[in-house]
C-alpha positions in Angstrom: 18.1 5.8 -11.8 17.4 4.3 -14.7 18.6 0.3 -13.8 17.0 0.7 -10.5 13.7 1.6 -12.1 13.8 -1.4 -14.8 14.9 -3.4 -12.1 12.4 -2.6 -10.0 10.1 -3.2 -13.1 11.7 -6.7 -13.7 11.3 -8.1 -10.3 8.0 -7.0 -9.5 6.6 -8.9 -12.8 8.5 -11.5 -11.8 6.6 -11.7 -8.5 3.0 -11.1 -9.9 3.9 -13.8 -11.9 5.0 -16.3 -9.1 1.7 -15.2 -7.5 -0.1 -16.5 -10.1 1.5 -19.7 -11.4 5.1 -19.7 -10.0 6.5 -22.3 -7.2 6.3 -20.9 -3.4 9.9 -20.0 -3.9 10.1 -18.1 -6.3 7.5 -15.7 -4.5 9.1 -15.8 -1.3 12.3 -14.5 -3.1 10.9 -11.9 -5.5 9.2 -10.4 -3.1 11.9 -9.0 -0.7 13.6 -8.5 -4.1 11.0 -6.0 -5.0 11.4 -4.0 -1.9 14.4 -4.0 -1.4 14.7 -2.4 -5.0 12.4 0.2 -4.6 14.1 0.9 -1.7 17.2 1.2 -3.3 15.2 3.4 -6.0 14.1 5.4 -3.5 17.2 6.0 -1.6 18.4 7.6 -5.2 15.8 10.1 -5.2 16.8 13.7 -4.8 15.8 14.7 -1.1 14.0 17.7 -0.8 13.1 17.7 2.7 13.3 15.5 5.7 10.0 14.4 5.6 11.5 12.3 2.1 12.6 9.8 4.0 9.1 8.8 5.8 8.9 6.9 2.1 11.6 4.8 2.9 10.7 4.2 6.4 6.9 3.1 4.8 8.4 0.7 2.5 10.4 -1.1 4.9 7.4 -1.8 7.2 4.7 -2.5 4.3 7.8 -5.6 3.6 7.7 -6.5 7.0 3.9 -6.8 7.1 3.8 -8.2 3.7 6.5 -10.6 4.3 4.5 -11.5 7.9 1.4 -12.7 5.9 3.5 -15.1 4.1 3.2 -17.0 7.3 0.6 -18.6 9.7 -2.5 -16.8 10.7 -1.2 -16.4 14.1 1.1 -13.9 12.3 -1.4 -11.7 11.0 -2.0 -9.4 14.1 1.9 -8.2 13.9 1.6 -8.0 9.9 -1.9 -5.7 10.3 0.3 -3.8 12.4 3.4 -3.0 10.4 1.5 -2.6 7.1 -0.7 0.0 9.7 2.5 1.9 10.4 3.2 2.1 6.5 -0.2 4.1 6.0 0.7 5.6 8.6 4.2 6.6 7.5 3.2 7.7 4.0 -0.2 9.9 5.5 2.5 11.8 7.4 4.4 12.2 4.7 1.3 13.2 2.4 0.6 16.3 5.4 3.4 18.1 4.8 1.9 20.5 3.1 -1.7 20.4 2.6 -4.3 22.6 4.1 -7.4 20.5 5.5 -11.0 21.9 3.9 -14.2 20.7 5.2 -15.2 19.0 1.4 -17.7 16.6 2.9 -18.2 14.1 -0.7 -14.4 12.4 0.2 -14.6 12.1 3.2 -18.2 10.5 3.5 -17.3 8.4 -0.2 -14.4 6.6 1.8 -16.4 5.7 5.5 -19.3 4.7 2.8 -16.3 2.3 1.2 -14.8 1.4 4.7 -18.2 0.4 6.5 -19.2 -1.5 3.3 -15.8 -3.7 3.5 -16.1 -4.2 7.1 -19.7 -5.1 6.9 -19.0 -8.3 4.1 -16.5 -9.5 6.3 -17.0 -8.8 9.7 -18.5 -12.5 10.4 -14.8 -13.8 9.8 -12.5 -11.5 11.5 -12.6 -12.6 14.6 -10.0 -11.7 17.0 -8.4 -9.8 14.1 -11.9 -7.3 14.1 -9.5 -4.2 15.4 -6.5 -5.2 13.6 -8.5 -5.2 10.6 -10.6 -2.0 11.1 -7.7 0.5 12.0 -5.7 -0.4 9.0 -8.4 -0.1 6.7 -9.3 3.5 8.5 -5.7 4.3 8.2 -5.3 3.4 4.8 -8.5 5.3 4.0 -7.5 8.7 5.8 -4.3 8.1 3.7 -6.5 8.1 0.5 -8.6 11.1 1.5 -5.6 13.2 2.3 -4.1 12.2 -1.1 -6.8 13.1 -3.0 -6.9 16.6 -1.0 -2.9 17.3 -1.8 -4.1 16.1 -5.7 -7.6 18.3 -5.6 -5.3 21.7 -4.5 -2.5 20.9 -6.6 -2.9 18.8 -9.9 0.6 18.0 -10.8 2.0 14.7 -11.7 3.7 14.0 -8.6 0.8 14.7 -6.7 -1.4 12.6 -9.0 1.3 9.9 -8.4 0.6 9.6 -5.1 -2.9 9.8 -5.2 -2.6 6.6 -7.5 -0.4 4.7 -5.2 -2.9 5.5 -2.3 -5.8 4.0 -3.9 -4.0 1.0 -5.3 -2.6 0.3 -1.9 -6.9 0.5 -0.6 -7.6 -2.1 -3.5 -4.9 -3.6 -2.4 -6.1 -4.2 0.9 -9.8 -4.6 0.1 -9.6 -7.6 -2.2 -7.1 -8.9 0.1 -9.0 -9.1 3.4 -12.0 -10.3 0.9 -10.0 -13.0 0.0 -8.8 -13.7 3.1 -11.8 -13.4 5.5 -14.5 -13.6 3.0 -14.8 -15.8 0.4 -11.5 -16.7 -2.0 -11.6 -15.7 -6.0 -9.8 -16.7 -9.3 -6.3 -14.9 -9.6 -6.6 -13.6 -5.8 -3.0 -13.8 -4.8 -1.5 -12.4 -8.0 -4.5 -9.5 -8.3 -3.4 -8.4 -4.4 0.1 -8.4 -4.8 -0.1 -6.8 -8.2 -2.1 -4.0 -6.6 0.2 -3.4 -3.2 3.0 -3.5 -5.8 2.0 -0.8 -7.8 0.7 1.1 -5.2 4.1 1.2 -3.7 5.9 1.9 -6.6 3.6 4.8 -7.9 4.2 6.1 -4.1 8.2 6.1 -4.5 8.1 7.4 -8.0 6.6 10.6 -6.7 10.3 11.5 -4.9 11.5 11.4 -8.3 8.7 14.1 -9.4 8.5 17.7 -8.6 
């Protein structure tokens, strides 16, 4: 466990770092690296239940769609879609065993944040407007139900995955700034550092009880 988490470590700064400064190579290599490391890691964790392995399955399509924006914008519909199916993926996962409480302050917090994002840059999405919208609501139901599972039961694992969840919304927020809105210094290597994290601090939670 140990080697795959430095590992893990290792290539994922090495990727931030091509993000930033490095040669196009260099990221186009770390980055499946990465993945395919903390899907290793992941693979290692004790299983509990079946519902384990919906981490796994979220990783492989959040590299898909991550490796999918890599390419042209014609591309990006396909990439929206698989990184949707990883929030998807992970807010099954996060259901398992929560009960649902009508707390209104989430839930209204995260459409405030949603309908904020959309509205800054709706003018640039385009033919991408839907694409765009359901992965940001998906990835915001995935937050809210995280910060349910964290709000009935404080425990590091659960605080792990709360973590993960909102890196993975920064994640996506700055990105489709960047992209559709109005590029900033450090961009690229801020995003990836984000969705990086936030996928890491979602597979270190199998390794928690």
């Amino acid at each position: 466990m140990l080697w795959s988490f430095l590992a893990v470590l290792f290539s994922g700064w090495l990727y931030i770092d091509a993000s930033y400064r490095g040669p196009r190579w260099q990221r186009w290599l770390f980055k499946p690296v990465t993945f395919l490391l903390m899907l290793v890691w992941a693979w290692q964790a004790p299983v509990q239940a079946v519902t384990d392995y919906l981490i796994p399955a979220g990783l492989v399509a959040a590299l898909a769609g991550s490796l999918l924006t890599m390419l042209s914008r014609q591309q990006m519909m396909y990439a929206f879609g698989a990184m949707f199916l990883s929030s998807l993926l992970y807010t099954l996962y996060l259901t398992r065993s929560i009960t649902f409480t009508l707390s209104w302050p989430l839930p209204v917090t995260f459409l405030v944040i949603g309908i904020a994002v959309i509205a800054v840059i709706w003018t640039g999405l385009e033919e991408l407007r839907w694409p765009v919208c359901t992965l940001l609501g998906m990835t915001l139901v995935m937050c809210w139900i995280a910060s349910l599972q964290y709000a009935a039961q404080q425990t590091d694992k659960t605080l792990s995955l709360m973590a993960g969840a909102d890196l993975l919304l920064l994640a996506h927020i700055c990105g489709l700034i960047s992209l559709f809105r109005r590029r900033f210094s450090a961009d690229r290597a801020i995003v990836e550092g984000l969705f990086i994290l936030g996928h890491f601090m979602i597979v270190r939670s199998l390794w928690l009880m």
